[in-house]
VMD Tcl script that builds the backbone (N, CA, C; Angstrom):
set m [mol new atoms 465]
animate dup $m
set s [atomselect $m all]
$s set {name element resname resid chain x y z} {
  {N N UNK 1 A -30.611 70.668 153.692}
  {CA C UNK 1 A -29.990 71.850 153.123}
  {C C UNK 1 A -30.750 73.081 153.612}
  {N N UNK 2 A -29.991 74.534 154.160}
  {CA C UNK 2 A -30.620 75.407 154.540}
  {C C UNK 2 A -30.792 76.931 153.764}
  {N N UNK 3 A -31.557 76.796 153.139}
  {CA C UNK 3 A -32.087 78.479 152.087}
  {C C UNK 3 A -31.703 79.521 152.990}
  {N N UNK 4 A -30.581 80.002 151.815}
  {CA C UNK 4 A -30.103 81.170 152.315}
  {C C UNK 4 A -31.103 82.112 152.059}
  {N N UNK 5 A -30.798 83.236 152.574}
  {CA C UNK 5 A -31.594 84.619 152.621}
  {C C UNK 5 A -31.011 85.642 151.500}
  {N N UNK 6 A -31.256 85.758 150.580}
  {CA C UNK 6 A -30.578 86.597 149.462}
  {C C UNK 6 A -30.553 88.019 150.463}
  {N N UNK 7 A -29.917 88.991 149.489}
  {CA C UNK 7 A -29.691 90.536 150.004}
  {C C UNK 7 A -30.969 91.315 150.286}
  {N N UNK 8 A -31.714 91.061 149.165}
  {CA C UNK 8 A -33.086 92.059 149.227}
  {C C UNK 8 A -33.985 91.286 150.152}
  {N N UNK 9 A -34.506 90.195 150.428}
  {CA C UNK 9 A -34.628 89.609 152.020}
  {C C UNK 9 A -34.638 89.924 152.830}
  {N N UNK 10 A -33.793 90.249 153.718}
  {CA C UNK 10 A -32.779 90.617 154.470}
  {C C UNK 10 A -33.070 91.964 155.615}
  {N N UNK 11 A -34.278 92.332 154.912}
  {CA C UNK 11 A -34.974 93.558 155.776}
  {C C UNK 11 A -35.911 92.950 156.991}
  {N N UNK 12 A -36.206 94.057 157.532}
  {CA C UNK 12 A -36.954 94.049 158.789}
  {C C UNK 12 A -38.797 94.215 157.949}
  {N N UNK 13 A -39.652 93.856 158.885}
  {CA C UNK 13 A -40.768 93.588 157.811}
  {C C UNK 13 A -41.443 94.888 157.112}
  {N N UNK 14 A -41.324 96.043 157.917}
  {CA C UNK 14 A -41.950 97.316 157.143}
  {C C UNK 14 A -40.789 97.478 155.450}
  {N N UNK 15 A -39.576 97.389 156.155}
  {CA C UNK 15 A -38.312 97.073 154.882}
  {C C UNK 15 A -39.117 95.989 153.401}
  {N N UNK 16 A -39.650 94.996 153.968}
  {CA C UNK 16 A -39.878 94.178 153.318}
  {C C UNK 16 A -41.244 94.828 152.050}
  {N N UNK 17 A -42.078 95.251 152.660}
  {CA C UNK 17 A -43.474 96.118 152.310}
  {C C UNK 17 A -42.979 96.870 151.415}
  {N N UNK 18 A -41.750 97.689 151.932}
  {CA C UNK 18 A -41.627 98.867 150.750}
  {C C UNK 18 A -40.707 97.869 149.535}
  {N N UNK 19 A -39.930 97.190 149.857}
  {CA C UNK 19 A -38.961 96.462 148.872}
  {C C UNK 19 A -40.050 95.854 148.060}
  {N N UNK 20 A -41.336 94.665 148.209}
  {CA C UNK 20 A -42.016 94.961 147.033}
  {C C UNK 20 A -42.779 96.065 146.640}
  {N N UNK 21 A -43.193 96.967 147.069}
  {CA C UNK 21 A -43.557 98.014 146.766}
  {C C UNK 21 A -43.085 98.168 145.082}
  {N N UNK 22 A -41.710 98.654 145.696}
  {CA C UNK 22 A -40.878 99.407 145.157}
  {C C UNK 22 A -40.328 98.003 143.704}
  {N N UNK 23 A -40.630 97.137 143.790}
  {CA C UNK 23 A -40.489 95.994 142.940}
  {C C UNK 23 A -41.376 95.657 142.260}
  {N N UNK 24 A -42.245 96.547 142.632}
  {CA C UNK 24 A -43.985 96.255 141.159}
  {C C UNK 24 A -43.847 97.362 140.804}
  {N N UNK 25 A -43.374 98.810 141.461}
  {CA C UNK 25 A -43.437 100.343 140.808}
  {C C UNK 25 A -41.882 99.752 139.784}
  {N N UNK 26 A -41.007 99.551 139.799}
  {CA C UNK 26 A -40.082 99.113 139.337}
  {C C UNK 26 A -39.961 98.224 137.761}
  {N N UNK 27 A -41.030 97.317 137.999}
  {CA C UNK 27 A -41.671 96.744 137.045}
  {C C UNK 27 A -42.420 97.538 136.041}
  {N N UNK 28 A -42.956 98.772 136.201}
  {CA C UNK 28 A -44.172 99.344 135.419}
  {C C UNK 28 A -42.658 100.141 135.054}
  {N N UNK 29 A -42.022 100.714 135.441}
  {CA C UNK 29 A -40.840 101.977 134.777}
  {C C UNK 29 A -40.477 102.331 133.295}
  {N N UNK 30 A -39.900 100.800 132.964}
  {CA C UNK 30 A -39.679 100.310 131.632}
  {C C UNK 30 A -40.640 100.714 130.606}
  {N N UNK 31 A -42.344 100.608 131.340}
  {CA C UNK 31 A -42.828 101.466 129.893}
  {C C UNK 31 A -43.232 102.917 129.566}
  {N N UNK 32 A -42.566 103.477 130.698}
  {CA C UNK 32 A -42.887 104.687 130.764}
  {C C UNK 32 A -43.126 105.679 128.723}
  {N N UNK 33 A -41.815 104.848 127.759}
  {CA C UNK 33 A -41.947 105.368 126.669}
  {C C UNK 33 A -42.928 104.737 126.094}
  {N N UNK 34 A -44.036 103.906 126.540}
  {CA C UNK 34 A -45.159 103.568 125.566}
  {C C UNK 34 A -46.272 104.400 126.195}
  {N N UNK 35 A -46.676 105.596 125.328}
  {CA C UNK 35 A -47.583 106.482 125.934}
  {C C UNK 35 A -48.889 105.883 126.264}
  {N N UNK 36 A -49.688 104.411 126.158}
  {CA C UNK 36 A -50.565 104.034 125.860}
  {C C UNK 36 A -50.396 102.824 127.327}
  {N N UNK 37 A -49.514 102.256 127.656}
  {CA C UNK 37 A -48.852 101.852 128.976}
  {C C UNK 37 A -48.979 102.841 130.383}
  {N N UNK 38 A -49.502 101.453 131.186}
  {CA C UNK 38 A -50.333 101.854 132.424}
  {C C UNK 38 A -49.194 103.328 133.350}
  {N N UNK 39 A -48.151 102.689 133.081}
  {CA C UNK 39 A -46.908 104.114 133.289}
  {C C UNK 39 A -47.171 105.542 132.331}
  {N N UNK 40 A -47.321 104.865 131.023}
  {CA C UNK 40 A -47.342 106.285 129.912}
  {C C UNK 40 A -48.361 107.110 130.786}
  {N N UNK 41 A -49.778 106.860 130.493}
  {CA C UNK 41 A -50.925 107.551 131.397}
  {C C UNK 41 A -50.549 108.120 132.364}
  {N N UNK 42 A -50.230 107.968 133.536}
  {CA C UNK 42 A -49.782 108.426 134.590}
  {C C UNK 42 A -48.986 109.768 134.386}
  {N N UNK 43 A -47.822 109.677 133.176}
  {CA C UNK 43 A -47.082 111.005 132.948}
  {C C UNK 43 A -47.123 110.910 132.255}
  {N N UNK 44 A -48.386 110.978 131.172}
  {CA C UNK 44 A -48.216 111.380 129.327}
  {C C UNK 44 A -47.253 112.689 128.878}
  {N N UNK 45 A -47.154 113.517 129.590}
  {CA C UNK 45 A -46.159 114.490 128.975}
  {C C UNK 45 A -44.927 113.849 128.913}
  {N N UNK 46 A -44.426 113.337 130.228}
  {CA C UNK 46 A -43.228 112.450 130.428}
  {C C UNK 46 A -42.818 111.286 129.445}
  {N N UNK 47 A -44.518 110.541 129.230}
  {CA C UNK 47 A -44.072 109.281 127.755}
  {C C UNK 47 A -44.116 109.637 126.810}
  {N N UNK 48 A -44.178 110.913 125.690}
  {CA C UNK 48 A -44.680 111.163 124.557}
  {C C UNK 48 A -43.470 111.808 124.407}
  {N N UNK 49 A -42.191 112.804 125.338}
  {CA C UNK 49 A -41.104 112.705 125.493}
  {C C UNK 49 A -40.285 111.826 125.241}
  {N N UNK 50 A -40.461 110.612 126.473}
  {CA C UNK 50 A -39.431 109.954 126.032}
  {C C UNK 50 A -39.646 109.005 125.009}
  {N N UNK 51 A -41.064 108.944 124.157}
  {CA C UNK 51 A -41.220 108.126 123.113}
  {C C UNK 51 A -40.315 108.917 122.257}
  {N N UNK 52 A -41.229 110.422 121.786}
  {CA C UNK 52 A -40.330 110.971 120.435}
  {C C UNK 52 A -38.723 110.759 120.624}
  {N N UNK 53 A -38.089 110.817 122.034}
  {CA C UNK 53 A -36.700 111.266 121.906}
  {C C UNK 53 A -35.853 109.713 121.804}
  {N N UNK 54 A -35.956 109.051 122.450}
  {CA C UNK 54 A -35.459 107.309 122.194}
  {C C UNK 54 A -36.213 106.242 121.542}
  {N N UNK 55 A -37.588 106.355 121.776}
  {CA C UNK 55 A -38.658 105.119 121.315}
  {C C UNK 55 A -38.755 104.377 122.174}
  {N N UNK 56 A -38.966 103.359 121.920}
  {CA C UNK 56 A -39.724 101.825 122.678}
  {C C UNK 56 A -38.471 100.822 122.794}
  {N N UNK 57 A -38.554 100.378 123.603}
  {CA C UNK 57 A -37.362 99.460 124.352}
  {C C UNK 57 A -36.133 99.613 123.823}
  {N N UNK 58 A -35.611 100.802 124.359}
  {CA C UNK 58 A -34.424 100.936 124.277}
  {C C UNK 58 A -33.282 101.621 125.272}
  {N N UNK 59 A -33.840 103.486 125.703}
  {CA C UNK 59 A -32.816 103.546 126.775}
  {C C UNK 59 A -33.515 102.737 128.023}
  {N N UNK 60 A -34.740 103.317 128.129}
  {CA C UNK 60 A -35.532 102.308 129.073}
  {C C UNK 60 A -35.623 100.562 129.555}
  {N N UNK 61 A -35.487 100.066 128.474}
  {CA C UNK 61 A -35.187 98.678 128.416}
  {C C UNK 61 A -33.521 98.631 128.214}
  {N N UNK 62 A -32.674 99.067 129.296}
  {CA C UNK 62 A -31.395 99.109 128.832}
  {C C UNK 62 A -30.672 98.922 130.217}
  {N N UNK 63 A -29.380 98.164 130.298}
  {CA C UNK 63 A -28.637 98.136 131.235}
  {C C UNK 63 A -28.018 99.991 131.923}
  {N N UNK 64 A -28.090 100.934 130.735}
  {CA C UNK 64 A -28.019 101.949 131.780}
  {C C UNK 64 A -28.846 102.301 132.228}
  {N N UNK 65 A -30.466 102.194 131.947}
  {CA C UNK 65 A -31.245 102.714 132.995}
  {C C UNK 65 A -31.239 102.041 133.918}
  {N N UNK 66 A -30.961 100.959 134.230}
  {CA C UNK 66 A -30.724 100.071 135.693}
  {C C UNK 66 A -29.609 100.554 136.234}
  {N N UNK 67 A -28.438 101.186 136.058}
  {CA C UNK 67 A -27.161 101.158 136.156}
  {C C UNK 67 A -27.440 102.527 136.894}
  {N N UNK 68 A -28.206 103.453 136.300}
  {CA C UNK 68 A -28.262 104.719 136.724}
  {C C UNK 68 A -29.622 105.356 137.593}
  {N N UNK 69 A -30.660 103.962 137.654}
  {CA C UNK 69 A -31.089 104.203 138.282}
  {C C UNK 69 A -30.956 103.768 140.083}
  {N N UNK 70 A -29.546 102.492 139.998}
  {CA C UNK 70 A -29.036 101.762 141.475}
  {C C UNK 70 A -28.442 102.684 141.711}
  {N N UNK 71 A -27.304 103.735 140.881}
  {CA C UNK 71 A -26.760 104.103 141.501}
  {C C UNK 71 A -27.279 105.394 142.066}
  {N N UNK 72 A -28.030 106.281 141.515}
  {CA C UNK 72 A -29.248 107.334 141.773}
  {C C UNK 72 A -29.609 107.223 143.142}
  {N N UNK 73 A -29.913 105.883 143.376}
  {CA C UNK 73 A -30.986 105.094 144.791}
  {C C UNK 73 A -29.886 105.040 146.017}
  {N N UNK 74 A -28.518 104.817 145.956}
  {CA C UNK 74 A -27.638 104.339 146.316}
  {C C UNK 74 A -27.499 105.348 147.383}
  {N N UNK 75 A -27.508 106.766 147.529}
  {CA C UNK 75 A -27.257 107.721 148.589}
  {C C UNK 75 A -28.691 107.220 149.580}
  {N N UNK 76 A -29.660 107.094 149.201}
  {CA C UNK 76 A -30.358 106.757 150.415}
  {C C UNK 76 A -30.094 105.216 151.411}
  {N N UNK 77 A -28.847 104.730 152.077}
  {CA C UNK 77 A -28.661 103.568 152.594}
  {C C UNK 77 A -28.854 103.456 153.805}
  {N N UNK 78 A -29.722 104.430 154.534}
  {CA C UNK 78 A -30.533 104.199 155.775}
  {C C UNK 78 A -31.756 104.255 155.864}
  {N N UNK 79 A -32.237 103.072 156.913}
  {CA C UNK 79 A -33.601 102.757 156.914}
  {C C UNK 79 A -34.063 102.352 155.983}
  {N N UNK 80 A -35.188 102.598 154.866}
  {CA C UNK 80 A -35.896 102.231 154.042}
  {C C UNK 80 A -34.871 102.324 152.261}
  {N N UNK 81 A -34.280 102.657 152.380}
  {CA C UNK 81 A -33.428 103.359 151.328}
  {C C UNK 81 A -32.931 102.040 150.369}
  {N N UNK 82 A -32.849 101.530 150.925}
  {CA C UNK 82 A -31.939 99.799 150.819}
  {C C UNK 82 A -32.876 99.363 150.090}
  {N N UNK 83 A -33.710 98.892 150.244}
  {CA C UNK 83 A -35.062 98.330 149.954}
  {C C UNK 83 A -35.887 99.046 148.789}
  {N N UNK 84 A -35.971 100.044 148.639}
  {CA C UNK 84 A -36.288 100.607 147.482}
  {C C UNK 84 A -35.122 100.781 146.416}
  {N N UNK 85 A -33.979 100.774 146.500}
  {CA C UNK 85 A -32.983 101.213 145.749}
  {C C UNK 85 A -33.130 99.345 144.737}
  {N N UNK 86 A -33.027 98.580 145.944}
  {CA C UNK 86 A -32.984 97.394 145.145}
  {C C UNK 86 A -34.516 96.779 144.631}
  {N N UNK 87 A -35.627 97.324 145.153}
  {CA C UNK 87 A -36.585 97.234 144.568}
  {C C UNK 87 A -37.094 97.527 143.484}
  {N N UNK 88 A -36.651 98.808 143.197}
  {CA C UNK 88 A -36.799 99.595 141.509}
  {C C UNK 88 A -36.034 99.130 140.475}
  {N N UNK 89 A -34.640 98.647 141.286}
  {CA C UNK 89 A -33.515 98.374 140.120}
  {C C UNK 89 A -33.653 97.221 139.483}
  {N N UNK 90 A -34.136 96.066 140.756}
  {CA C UNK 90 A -34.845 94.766 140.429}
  {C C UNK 90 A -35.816 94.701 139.533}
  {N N UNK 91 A -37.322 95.428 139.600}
  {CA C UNK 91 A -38.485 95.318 139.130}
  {C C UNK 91 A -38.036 95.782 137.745}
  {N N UNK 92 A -37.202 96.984 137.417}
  {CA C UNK 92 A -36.489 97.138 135.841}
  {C C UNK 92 A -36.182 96.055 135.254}
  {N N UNK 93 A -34.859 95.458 136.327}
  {CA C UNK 93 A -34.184 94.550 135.305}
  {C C UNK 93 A -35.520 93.339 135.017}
  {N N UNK 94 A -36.310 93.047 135.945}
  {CA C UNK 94 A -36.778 91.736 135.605}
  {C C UNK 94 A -37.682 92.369 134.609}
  {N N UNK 95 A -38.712 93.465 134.132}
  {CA C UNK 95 A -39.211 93.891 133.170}
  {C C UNK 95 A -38.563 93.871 132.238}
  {N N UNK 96 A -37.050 94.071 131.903}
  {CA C UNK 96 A -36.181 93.892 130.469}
  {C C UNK 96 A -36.184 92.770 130.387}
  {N N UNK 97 A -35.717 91.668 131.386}
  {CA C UNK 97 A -35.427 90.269 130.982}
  {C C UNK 97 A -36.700 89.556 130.130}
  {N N UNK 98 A -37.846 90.054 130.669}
  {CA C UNK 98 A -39.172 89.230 130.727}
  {C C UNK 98 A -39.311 90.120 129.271}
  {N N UNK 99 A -39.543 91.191 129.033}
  {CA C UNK 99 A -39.008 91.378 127.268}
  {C C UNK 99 A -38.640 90.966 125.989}
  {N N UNK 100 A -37.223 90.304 126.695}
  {CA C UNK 100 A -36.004 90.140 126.443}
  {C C UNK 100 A -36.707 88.516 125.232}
  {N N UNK 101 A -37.755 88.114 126.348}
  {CA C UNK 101 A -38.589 86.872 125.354}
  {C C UNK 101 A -39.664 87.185 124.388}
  {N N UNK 102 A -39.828 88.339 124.367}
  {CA C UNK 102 A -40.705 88.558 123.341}
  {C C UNK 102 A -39.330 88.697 121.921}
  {N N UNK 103 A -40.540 88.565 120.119}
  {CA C UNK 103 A -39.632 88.236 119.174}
  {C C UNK 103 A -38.859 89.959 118.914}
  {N N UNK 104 A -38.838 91.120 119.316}
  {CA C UNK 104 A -38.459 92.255 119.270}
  {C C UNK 104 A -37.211 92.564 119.973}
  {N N UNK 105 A -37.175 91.740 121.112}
  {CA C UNK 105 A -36.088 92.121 122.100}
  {C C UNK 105 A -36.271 93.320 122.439}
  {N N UNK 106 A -35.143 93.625 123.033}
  {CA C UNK 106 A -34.711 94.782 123.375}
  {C C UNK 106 A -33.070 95.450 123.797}
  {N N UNK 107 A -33.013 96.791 123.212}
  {CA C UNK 107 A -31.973 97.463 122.761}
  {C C UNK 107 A -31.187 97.437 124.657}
  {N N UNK 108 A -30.672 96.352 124.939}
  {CA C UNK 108 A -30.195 96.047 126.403}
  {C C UNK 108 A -28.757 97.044 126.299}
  {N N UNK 109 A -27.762 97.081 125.291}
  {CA C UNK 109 A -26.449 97.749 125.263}
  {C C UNK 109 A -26.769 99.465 124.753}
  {N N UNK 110 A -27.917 99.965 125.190}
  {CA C UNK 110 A -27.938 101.290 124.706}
  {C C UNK 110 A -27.147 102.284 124.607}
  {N N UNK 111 A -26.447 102.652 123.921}
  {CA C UNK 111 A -26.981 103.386 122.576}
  {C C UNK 111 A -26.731 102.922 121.295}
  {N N UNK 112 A -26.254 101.321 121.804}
  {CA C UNK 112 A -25.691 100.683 120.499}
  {C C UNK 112 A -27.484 100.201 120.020}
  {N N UNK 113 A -27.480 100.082 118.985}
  {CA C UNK 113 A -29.452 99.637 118.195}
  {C C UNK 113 A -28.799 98.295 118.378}
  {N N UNK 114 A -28.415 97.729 119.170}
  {CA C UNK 114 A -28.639 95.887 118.614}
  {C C UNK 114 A -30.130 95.228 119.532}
  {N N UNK 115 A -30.518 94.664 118.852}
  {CA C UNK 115 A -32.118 94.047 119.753}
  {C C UNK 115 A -31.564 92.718 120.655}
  {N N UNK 116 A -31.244 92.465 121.204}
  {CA C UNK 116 A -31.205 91.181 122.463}
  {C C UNK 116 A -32.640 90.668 122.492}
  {N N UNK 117 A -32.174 89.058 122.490}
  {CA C UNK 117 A -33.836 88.601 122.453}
  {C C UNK 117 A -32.753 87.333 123.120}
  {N N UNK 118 A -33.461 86.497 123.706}
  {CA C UNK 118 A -33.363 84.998 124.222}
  {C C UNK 118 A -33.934 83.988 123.113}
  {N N UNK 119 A -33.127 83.246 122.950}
  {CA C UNK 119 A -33.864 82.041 121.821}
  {C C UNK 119 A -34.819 81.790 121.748}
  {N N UNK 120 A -35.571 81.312 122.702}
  {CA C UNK 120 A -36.884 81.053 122.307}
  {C C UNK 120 A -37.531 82.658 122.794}
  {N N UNK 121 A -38.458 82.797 122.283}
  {CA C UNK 121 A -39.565 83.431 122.149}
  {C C UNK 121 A -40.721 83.662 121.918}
  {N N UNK 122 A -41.344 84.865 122.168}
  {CA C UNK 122 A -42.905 84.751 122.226}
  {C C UNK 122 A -43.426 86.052 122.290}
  {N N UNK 123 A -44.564 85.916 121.319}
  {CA C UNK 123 A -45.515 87.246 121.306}
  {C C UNK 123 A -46.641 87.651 122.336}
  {N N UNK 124 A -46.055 89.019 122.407}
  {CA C UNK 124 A -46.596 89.930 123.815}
  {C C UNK 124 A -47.867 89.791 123.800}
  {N N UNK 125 A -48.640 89.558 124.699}
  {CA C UNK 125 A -49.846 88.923 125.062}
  {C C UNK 125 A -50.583 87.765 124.725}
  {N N UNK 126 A -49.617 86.713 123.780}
  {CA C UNK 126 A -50.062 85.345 123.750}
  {C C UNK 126 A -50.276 84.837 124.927}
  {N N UNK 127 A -51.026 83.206 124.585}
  {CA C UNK 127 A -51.354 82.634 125.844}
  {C C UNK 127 A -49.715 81.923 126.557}
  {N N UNK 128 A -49.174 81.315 125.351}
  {CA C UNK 128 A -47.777 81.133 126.411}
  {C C UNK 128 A -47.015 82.094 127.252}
  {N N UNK 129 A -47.084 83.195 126.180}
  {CA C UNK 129 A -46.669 84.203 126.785}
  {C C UNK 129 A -46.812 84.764 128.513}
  {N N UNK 130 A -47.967 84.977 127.589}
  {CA C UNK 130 A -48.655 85.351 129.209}
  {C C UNK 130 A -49.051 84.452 130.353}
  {N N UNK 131 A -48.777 83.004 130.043}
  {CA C UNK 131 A -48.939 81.714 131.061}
  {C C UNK 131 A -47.658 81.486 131.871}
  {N N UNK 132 A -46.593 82.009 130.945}
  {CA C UNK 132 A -45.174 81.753 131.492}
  {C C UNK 132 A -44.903 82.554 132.206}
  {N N UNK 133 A -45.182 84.719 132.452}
  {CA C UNK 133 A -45.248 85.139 133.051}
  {C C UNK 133 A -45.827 84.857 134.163}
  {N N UNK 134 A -47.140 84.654 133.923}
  {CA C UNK 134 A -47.982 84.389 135.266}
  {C C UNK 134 A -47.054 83.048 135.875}
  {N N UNK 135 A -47.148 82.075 135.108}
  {CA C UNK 135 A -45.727 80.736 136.429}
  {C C UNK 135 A -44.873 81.277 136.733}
  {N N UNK 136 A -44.012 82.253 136.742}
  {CA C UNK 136 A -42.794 82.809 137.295}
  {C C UNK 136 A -43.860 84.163 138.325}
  {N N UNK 137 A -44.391 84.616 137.844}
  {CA C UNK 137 A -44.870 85.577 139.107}
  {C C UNK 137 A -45.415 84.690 140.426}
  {N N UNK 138 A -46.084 83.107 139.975}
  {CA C UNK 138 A -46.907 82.636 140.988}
  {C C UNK 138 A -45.536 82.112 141.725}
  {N N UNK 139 A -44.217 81.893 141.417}
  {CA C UNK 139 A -43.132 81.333 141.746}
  {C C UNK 139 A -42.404 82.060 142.209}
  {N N UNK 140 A -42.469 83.150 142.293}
  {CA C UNK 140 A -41.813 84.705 142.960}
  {C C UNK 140 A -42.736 84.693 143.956}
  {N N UNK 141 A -43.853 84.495 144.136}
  {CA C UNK 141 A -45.169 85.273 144.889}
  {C C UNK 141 A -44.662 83.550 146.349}
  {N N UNK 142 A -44.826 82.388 145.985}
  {CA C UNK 142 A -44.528 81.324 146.649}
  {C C UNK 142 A -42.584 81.557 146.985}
  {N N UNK 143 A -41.871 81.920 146.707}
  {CA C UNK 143 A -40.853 82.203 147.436}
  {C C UNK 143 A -40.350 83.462 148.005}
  {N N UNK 144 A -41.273 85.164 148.064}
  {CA C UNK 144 A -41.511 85.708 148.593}
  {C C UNK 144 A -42.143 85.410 149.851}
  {N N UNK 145 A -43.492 84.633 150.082}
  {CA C UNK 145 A -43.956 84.221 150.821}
  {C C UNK 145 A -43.169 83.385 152.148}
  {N N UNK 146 A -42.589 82.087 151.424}
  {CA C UNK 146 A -41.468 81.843 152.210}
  {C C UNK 146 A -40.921 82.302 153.120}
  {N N UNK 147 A -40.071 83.820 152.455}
  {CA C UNK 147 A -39.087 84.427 152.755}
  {C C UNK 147 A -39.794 85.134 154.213}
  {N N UNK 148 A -41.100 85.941 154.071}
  {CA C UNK 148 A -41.565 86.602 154.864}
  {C C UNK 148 A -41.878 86.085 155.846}
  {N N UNK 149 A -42.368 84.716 155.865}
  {CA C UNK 149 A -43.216 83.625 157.335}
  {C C UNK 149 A -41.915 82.777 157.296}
  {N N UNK 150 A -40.579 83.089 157.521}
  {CA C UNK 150 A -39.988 82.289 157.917}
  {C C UNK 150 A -40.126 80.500 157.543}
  {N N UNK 151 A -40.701 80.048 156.237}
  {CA C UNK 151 A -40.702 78.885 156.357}
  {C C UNK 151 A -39.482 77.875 155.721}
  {N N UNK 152 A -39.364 76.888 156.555}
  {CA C UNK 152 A -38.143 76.551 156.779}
  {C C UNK 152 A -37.982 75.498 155.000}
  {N N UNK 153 A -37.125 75.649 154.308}
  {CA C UNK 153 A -37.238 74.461 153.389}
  {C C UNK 153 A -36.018 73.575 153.670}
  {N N UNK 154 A -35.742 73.292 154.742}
  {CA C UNK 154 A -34.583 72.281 154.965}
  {C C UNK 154 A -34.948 70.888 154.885}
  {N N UNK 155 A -34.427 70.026 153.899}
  {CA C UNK 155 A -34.518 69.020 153.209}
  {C C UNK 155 A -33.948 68.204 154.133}
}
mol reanalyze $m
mol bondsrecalc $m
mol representation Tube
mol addrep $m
């Protein structure tokens, strides 16, 4: 069997550099409203804003900030443009999903208050917690790898 090449893949290798780049800056976005979050710091005027005005996982942890931030990205579709557009939009959504397991959820249909959580769950910085993240990052990091050295998984 021969592994296809998904979309974000699909770049040339400097393409590739900025696409994770832009897929760990992507990842940190989501907490921009926790002023105390490695994002808040960076623009405390910016998180203490958007804390008072929405709070904590909600427009941020929300299908329109993904929605509006692809389509935002979407005028840049030459050269590098591609690759960051789906890098940021990616690193969001997978920061909501990975949320999405803690017992709080998050407000995913914003501006409706309903909390989305996945059945099972788990508290933010437990050891499962944080063991299950780390196996899915080491499992992203081993099929990134893949992707970049060409290695073949044909069965």
């Amino acid at each position: 069997m021969q592994w296809l090449t998904p979309v974000p893949f699909a770049f040339f290798e400097w393409e590739t550099s900025i696409y994770v780049a832009s897929l760990v800056f992507g990842g940190l976005v989501p907490d921009i409203c926790q002023p105390n979050s490695w994002m808040g710091r960076r623009v405390p005027g910016v998180s203490h804003l958007i804390s008072k005005l929405v709070g904590h996982r909600t427009f941020t942890h929300s299908l329109l900030l993904v929605l509006l931030v692809f389509l935002s990205l979407a005028q840049w579709q030459e050269g590098w443009g591609l690759a960051l557009q789906w890098g940021i939009s990616l690193g969001i959504a997978s920061h909501i999903a990975l949320d999405m397991m803690t017992t709080k959820g998050v407000h995913l249909l914003f501006p409706l208050h309903y909390a989305f959580r996945f059945p099972f769950t788990t508290k933010t910085g437990s050891t499962f917690g944080e063991g299950l993240i780390n196996a899915l990052l080491i499992a992203g990091l081993f099929y990134v790898s893949f992707q970049l050295f060409s290695v073949d998984l044909t069965l």
